[in-house]
C-alpha positions as CSV (number, residue, x, y, z in Angstrom):
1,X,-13.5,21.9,29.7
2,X,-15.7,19.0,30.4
3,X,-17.2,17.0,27.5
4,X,-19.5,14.1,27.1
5,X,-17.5,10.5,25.7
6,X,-20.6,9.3,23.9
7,X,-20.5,5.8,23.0
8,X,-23.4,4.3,22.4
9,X,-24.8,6.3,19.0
10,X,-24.9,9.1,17.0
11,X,-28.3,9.4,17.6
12,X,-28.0,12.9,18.9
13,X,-25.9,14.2,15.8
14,X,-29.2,12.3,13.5
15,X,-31.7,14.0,15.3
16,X,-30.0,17.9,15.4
17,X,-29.5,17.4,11.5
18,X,-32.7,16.6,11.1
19,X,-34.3,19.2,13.1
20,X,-32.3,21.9,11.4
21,X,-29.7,23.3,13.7
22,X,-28.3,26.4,14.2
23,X,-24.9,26.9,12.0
24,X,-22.7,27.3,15.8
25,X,-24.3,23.7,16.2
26,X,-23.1,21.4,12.7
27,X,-20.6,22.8,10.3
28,X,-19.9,21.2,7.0
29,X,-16.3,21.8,5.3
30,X,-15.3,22.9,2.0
31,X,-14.4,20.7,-0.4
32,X,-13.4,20.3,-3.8
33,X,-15.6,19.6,-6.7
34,X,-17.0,16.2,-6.6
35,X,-15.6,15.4,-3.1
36,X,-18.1,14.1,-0.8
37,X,-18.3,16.6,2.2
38,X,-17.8,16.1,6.1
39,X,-20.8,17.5,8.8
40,X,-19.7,17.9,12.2
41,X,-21.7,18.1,15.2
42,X,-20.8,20.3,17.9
43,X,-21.0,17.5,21.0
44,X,-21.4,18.1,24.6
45,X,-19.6,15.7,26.4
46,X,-19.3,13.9,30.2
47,X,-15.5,13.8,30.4
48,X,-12.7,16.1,29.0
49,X,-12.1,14.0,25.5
50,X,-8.5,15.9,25.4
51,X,-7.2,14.2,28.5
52,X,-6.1,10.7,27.4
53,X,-6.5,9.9,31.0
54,X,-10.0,10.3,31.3
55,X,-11.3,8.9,28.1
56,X,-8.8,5.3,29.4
57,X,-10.7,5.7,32.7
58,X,-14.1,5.2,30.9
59,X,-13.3,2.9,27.8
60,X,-13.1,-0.4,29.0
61,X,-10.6,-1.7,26.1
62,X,-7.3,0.5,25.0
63,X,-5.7,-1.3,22.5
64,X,-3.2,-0.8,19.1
65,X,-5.0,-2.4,16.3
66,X,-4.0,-2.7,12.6
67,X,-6.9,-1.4,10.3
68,X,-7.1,-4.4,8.0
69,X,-10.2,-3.2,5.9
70,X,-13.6,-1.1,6.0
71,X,-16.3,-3.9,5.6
72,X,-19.6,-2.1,5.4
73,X,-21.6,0.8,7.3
74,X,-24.4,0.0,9.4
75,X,-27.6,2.5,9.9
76,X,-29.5,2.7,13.0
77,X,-31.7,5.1,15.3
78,X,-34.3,6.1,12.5
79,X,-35.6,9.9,13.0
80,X,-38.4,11.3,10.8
81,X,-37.4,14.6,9.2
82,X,-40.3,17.0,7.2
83,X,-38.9,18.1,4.2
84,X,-40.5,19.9,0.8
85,X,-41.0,16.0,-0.5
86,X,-42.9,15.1,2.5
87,X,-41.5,13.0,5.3
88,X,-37.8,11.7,5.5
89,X,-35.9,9.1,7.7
90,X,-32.5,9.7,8.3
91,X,-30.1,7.0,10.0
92,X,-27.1,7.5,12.2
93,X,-24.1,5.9,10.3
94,X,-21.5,3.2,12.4
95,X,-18.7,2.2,9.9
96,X,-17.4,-1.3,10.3
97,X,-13.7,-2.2,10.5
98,X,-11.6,-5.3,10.4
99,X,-8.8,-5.0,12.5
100,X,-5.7,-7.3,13.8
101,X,-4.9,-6.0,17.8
102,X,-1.3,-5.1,17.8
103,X,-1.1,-4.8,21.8
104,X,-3.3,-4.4,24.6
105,X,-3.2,-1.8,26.7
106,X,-6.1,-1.9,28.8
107,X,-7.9,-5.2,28.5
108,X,-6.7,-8.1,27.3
109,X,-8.2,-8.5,23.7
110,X,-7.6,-11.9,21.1
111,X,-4.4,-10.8,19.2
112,X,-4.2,-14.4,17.1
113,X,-7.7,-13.6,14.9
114,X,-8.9,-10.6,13.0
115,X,-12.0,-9.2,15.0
116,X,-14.4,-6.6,14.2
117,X,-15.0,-3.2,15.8
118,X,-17.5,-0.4,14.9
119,X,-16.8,3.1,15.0
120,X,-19.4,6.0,15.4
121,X,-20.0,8.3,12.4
122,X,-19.2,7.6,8.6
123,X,-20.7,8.3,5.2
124,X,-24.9,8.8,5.4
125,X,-27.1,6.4,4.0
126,X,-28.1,8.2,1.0
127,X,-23.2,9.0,0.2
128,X,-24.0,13.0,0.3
129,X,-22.1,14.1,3.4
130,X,-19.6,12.1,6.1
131,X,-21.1,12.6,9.5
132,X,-18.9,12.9,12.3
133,X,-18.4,14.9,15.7
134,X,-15.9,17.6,16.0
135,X,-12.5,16.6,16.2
136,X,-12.9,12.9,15.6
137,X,-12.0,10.7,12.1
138,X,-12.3,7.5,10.5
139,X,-9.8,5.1,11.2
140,X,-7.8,4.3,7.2
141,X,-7.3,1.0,6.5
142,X,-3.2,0.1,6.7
143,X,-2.4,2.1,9.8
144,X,-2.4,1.5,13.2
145,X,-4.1,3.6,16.0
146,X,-4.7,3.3,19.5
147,X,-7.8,2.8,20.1
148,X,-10.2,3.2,23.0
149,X,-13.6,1.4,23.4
150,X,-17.0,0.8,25.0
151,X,-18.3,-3.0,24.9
152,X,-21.8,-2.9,23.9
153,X,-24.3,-5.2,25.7
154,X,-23.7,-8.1,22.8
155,X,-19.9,-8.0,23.6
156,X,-19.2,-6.0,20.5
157,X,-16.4,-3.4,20.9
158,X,-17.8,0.1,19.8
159,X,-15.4,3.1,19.1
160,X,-17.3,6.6,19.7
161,X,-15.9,10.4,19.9
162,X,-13.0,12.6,19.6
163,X,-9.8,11.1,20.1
164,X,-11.0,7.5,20.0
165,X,-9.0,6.3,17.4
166,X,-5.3,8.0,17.3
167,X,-2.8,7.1,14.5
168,X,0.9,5.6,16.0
169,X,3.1,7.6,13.6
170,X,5.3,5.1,12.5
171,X,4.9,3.5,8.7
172,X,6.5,0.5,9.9
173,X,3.4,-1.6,10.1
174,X,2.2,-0.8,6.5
175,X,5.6,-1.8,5.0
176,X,5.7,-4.8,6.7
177,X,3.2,-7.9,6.4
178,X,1.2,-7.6,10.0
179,X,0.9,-11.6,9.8
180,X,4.7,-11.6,9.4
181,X,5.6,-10.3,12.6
182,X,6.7,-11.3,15.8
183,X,5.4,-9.8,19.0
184,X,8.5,-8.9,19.7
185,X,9.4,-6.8,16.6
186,X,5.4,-5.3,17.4
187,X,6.4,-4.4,20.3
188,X,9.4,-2.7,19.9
189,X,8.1,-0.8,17.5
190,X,5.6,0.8,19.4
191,X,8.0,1.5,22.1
192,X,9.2,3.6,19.9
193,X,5.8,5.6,19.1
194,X,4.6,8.9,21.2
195,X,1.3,7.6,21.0
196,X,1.7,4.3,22.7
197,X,4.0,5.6,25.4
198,X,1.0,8.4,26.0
199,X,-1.6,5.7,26.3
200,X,0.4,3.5,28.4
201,X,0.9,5.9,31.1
202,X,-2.5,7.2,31.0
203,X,-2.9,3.6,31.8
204,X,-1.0,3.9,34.4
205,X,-3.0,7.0,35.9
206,X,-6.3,6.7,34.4
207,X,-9.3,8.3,36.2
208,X,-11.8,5.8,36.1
209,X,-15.7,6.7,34.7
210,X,-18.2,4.5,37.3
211,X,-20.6,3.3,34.8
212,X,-22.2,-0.1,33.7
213,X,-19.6,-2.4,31.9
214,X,-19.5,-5.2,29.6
215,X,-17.3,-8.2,28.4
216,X,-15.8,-8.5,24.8
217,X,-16.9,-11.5,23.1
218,X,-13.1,-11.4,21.7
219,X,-11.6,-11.3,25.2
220,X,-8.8,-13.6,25.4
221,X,-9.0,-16.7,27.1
């Protein structure tokens, strides 16, 4: 099934929320008492989000990176809902991440610096409800993921949709100090990962997405 990788906002999730959607359109999970609940919107996407090849063919950096910390949540794309109190403006979330790149895949990102990426979806502006499509998460800070992403006109990297952040299952990099590390321990590590051997030979047979592209700002030199 085809599917739409957006990257560049939530704006459509913000503006079905506030318009009121159908339930078939955002569902909101269960939680326990005093845990702040998850919304999830039922995207439409452009390329099949569950075939690793596809979604490598259109992001235009692959990359393992260590989540280092969350530093702050951004709110953009304003939409005016009517409510009982009168008019409200709701915000699409983008979470921001500090992250060290373990290994590039596709691209060839700074590996000697922290650098910054944004990712798509996180807690609203006024902390009721996470806002997130279907199927996707937040990356956690002390584990790696591959991660696949857009560069935005500024040369920011932006991290967008299901499947755009997946966790290498090893602990290895959370018992160990990232800084520490030689490139050669990294890297045998992840040779040892079922995620990074996925991503590498969907690398290696990725159907590329013809659309407009853009340079990091933390490209390597």
């Amino acid at each position: 099934m085809k599917k739409n990788f957006i990257f560049l906002s939530l704006f459509t999730m913000i503006a079905m929320l506030a318009s009121g959607c159908s339930n078939n359109t955002v569902d909101k999970n269960i939680t326990k008492s005093g845990e702040i609940p998850t919304s999830y919107l039922h995207a439409s996407f452009d390329i099949n989000v569950d075939n690793p090849k596809e979604i490598v063919g259109f992001a235009d950096y692959v990359f393992v990176g260590f989540v280092e910390e969350m530093t702050g949540t951004d709110y953009k794309f304003p939409v005016t809902k009517e409510t009982e109190d009168g008019l409200k403006e709701l915000k699409s979330p983008y979470t921001n991440y500090s992250i060290k790149v373990l290994d590039n895949i596709k691209g060839n990102l700074k590996k000697d610096v922290s650098i910054p990426i944004q990712k798509s979806g996180g807690l609203s502006e006024d902390k009721s409800t996470y806002l997130l499509y279907e199927d996707d998460s937040l990356p956690q800070k002390g584990k790696a993921y591959v991660f696949t992403a857009a560069t935005q006109p500024d040369g920011s990297l932006l991290v967008s949709g299901p499947n755009s952040n997946i966790e290498v299952k090893t602990d290895f990099f959370s018992k160990n100090s990232i800084q520490a590390l030689s490139e050669k321990s990294i890297a045998n590590e992840l040779t040892k990962t079922d995620e990074y051997k996925k991503y590498q030979d969907a690398y290696k047979n990725e159907i590329d997405k013809d659309r407009k592209r853009f340079t990091s700002k933390y490209e390597a030199s």
